[in-house]
Structure formats: C-alpha cells, structure tokens
BAMARTI-319991 format. One record per residue (C-alpha): x, y, z; residue number from 1; residue in three letters; chain. Coordinates in steps of 0.1 Angstrom, whole numbers, plus 5000, padded with zeros to 4 digits. Example, Ala and Ser with C-alpha at 12.3 -4.5 7.8 and 13.67 -1.06 7.14 Angstrom:
<atoms>
 east north   up   n res chain
 5123  4955 5078   1 ALA     A
 5137  4989 5071   2 SER     A
</atoms>
This chain:
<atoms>
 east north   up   n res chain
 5610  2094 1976   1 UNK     A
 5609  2130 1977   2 UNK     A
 5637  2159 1991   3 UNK     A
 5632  2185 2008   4 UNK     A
 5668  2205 2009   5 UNK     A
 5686  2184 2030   6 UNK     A
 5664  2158 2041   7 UNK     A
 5646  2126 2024   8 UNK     A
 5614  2111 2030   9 UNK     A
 5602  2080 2025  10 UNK     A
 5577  2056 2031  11 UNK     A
 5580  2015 2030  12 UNK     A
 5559  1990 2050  13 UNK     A
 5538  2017 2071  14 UNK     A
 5576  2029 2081  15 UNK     A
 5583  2063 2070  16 UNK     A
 5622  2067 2069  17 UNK     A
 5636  2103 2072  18 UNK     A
 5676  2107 2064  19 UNK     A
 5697  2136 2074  20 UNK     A
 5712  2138 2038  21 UNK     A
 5744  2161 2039  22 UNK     A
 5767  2133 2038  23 UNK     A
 5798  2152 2023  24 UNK     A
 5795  2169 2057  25 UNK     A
 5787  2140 2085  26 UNK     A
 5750  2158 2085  27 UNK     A
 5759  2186 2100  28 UNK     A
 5733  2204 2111  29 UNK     A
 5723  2236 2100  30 UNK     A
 5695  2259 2105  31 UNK     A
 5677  2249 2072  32 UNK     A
 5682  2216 2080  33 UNK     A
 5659  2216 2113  34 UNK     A
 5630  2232 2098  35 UNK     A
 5631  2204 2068  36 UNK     A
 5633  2178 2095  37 UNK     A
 5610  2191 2116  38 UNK     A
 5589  2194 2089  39 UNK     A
 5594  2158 2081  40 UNK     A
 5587  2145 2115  41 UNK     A
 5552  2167 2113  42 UNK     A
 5547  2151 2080  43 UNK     A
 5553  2115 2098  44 UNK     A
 5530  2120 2125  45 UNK     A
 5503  2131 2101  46 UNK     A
 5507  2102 2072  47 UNK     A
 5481  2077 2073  48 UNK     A
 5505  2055 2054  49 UNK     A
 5531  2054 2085  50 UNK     A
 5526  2039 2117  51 UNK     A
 5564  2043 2126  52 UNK     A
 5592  2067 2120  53 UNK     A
 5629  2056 2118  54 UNK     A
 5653  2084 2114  55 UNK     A
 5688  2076 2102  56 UNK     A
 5717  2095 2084  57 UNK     A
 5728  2095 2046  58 UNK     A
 5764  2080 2039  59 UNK     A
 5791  2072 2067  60 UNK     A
 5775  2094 2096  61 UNK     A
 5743  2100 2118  62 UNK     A
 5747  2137 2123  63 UNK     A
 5785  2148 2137  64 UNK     A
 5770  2178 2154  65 UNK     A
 5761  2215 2141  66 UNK     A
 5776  2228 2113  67 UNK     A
 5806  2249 2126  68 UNK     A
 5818  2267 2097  69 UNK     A
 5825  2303 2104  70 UNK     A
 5807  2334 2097  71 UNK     A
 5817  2356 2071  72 UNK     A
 5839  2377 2095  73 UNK     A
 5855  2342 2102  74 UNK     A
 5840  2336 2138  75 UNK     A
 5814  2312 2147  76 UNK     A
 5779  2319 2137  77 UNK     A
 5760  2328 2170  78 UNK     A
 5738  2301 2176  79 UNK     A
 5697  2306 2179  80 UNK     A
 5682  2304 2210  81 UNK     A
 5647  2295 2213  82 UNK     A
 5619  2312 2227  83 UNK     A
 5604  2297 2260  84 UNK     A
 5581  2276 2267  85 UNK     A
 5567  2261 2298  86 UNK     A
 5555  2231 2274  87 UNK     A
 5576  2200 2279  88 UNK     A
 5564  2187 2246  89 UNK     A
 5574  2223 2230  90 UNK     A
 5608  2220 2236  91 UNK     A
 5637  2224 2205  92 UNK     A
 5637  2190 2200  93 UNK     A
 5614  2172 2230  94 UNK     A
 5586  2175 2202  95 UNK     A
 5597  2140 2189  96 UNK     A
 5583  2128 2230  97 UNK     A
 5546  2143 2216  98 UNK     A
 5541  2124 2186  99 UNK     A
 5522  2092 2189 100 UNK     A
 5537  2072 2166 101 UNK     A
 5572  2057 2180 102 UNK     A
 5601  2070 2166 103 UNK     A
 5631  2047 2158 104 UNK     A
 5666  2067 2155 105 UNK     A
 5690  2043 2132 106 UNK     A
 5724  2055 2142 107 UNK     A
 5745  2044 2113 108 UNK     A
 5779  2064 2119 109 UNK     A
 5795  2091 2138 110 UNK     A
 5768  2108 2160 111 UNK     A
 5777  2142 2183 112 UNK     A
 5767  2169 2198 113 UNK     A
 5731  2183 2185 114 UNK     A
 5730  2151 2163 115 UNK     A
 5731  2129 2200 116 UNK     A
 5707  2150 2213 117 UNK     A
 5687  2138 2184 118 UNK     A
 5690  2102 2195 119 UNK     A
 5687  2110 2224 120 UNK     A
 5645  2125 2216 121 UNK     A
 5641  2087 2199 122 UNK     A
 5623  2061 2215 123 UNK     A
 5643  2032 2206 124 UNK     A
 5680  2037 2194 125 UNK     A
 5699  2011 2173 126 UNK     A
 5738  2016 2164 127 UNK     A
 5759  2004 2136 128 UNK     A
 5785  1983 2150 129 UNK     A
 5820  2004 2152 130 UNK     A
 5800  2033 2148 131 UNK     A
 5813  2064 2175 132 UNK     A
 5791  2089 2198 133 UNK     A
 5801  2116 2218 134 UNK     A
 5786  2147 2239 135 UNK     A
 5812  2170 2230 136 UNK     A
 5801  2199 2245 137 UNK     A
 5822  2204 2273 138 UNK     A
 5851  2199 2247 139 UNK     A
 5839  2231 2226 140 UNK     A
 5832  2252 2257 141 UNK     A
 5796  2244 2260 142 UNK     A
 5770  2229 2283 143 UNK     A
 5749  2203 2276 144 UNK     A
 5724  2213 2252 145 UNK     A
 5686  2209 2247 146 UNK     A
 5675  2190 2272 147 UNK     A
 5707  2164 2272 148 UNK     A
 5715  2168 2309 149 UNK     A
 5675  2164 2318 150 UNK     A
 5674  2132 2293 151 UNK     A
 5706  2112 2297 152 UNK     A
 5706  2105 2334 153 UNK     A
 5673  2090 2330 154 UNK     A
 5682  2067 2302 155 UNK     A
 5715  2060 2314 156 UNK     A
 5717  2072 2352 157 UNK     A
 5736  2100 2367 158 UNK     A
 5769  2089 2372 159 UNK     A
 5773  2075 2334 160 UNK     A
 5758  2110 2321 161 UNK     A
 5779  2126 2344 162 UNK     A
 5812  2107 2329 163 UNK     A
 5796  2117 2290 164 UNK     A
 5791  2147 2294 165 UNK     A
 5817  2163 2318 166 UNK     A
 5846  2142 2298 167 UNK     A
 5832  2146 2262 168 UNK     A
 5847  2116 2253 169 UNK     A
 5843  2094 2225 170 UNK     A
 5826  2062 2229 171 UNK     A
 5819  2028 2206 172 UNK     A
 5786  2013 2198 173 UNK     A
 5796  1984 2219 174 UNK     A
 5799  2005 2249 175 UNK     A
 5770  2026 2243 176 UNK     A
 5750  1995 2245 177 UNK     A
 5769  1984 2276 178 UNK     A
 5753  2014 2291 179 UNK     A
 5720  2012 2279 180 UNK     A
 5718  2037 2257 181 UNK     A
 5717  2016 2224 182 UNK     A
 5709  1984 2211 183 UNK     A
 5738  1978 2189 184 UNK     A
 5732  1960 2153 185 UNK     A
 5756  1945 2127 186 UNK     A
 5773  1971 2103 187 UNK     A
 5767  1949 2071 188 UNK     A
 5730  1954 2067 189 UNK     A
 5721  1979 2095 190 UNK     A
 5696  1999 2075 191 UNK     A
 5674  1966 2068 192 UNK     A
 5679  1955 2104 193 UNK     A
 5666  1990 2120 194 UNK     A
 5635  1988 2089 195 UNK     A
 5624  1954 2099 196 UNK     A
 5626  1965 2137 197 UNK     A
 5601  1997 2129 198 UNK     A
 5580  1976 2101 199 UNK     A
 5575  1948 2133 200 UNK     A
 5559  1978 2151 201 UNK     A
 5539  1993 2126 202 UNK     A
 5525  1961 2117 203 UNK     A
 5518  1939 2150 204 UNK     A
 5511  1970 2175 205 UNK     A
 5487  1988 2177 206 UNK     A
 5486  2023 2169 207 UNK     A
 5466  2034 2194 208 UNK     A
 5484  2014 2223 209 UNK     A
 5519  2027 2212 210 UNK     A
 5505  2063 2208 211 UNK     A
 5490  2062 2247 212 UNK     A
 5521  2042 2259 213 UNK     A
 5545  2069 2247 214 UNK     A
 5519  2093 2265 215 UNK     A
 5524  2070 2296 216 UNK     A
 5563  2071 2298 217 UNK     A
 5569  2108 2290 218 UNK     A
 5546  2117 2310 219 UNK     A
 5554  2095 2335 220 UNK     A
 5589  2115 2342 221 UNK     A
 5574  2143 2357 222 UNK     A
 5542  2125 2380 223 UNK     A
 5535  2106 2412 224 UNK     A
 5532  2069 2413 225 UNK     A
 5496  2072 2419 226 UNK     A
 5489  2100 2390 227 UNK     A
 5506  2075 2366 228 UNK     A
 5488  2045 2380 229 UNK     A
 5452  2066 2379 230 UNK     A
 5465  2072 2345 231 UNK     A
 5467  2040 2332 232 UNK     A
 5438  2027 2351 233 UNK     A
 5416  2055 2331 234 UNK     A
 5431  2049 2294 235 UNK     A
 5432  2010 2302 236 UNK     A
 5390  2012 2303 237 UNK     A
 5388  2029 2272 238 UNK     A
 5408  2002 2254 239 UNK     A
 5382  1978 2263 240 UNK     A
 5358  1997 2239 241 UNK     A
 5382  1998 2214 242 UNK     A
 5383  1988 2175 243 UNK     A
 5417  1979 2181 244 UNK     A
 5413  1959 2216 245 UNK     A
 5384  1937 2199 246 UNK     A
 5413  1932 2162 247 UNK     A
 5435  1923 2189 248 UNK     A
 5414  1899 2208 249 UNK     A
 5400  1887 2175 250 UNK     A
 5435  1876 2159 251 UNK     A
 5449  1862 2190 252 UNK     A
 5423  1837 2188 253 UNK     A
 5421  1829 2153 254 UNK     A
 5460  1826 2154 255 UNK     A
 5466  1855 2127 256 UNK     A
 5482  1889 2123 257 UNK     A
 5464  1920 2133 258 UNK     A
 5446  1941 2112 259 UNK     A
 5447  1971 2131 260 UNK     A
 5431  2005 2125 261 UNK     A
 5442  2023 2156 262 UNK     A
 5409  2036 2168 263 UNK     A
</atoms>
C-alpha cells in the first residue's frame, strides 16, 4: 500500500481501493486532498492491475464535507472555483463518469456535502448500515454544488432531490436505499462486502463491455433515443470481433470463468 498525503492506494483482486484517510477529521476535504485523489483515480484508470475502483473512507466516516476551519483572520477560507469547461466529462468531479473502469463508492459512515457529491460521481453506491448522508448545503447558505442538482434528480427523481436538497436534512442508510440512491450492506463486515462486489466485476465482466456501457449511460443523459440506440447498434458490431466477445462465448460453453483481456 502506498500514501500519498491524505489518501491510500491499494490494489487486491484487480480492485484497486482508494481511502479518504483523514479520519481524526470525518475526511474532510481539503484542497490537497483532491489533487491526491484525483491523482489516485488517474492512477486507477491507468493500472493494468485494476479492472475496478472502490472508493471508501478511513475510520468512522466517508467524507463529512469540506474542511471548514477558518482562515487565519478567522473567516471561512474562500472556496476555489473552477475554470469552465463545456466538457461534461471535465467537470470538478464528473471526471469519475469518463473513466472506463466502474467505480464503486463504499460509503462506510457519515457522508455530506462535497463528500455526497462524491457518491454521487460513483457508479454503484453501497452504505454501511446506520451510516447517515445529508446535502447540507442549503443549511450553510449554499446551493447545490458540482453538479448535485444536475445528478440527483436523475438517480433519485425530482421531487426526492428536491426534499434533499432544499431541507438539508439528514437521512439513514435505510432510507437512502428506500430512495434508490444506495444499496445498503451490513455494518459488521462492510469493507469485505463492497470488495467482493467490485472483485465480482473485475473478474466476470469484461473490461471492455463495462468501459463502453459506462460510455452508453453517461452519455445517454444528454441524447435522443435514436442517437443512443444508433449508438449501441454501432459498438454492439465491434464486440462481435472482439478478443473479449469470442473469451466470453468460449467460457460460456465450456462452463468456466472468463479469462478476459478487455480488447
């Protein structure tokens, strides 16, 4: 395992693991702290050894939110504000949408603010049993941030983002499952549950596939039934000349597990 500042990285079973690791402060996020994690998603999507990413938090928390501890003239630090970009995938955080391998978010604890938005970026959530998310924005005088208010409503539908974010209220795992937002797991091994989800992926899918039906999804938000269906239509032919269509084929029949190489 290495660290880089705040963050860990791992790599077990083609799953690389990355932790927010500031767990004497709920892994709070700070500035440092997204450059070392967007480092270690970059590193993710490049490591031959990792077909799926889980990202999870260090301790009793997921990520409570940014780091609000005041400047040195005691006011709150201004926060950044990123340069546009017409890019959908270029976003703060919408990145996570443009890498091809599927990213797993492990929400262990308290999750909030910045550190739902997070979540939110993930392709599959799982949450810890008792474990607590909230919005919170509206309840510090702020609006929903980095793409939330475009995200939740799909995931969730308007009327259940609307209630999150214009109440910033505090909700349970079991309720953020109720809604559709989670798939909630046992507290008493959590960790080894969300693993064995993300090392099923990594080793029965195919790279390839999962990389092109991310594509598919997130793409899918912003095009026409028929773009989409065109879409597929065109990828679908290129899987038939595929290494990984024939390993697929091949250990259907022969009653095995795949060997994929995700060309």
């Amino acid at each position: 395992m290495t660290d880089t500042d705040d963050i860990l990285y791992d790599v077990a079973d083609k799953v690389a693991t990355i932790t927010l690791n500031r767990p004497d402060k709920m892994n709070a996020w700070s500035p440092d702290m997204e450059v070392a994690f967007r480092a270690a998603i970059d590193r993710a999507a490049a490591d031959d050894g990792a077909r799926a990413i889980v990202v999870t938090g260090a301790g009793k928390g997921f990520c409570a939110g940014a780091d609000l501890a005041p400047g040195p003239d005691g006011k709150p630090r201004p926060r950044i504000v990123p340069p546009f970009s017409a890019d959908d995938f270029g976003q703060r955080y919408s990145y996570m949408l443009g890498v091809e391998k599927p990213i797993v978010a492990g929400i262990n604890g308290a999750c909030a603010g910045v550190g739902l938005c997070l979540a939110l970026y993930a392709d599959m959530r799982y949450m810890a049993e008792g474990a607590k998310m909230t919005t919170a924005f509206v309840r510090r005088g702020l609006i929903a941030e980095h793409g939330s208010a475009w995200m939740l409503p799909r995931l969730i539908g308007t009327m259940n983002a609307m209630d999150l974010l214009l109440t910033g209220r505090t909700i349970d795992a079991a309720e953020a499952e109720r809604l559709g937002l989670v798939r909630m797991l046992a507290k008493e091994g959590f960790a080894e549950a969300v693993h064995a989800v993300a090392a099923e992926l990594a080793s029965l899918s195919s790279p390839r596939a999962m990389g092109l039906i991310k594509r598919q999804v997130y793409m899918g938000y912003a095009q026409s039934l028929a773009a989409a269906t065109q879409m597929a239509n065109d990828e679908q032919q290129k899987c038939f000349t595929s290494e990984d269509y024939a390993e697929g084929v091949a250990s259907f029949r022969e009653k095995r597990a795949p060997q994929f190489t995700g060309r």
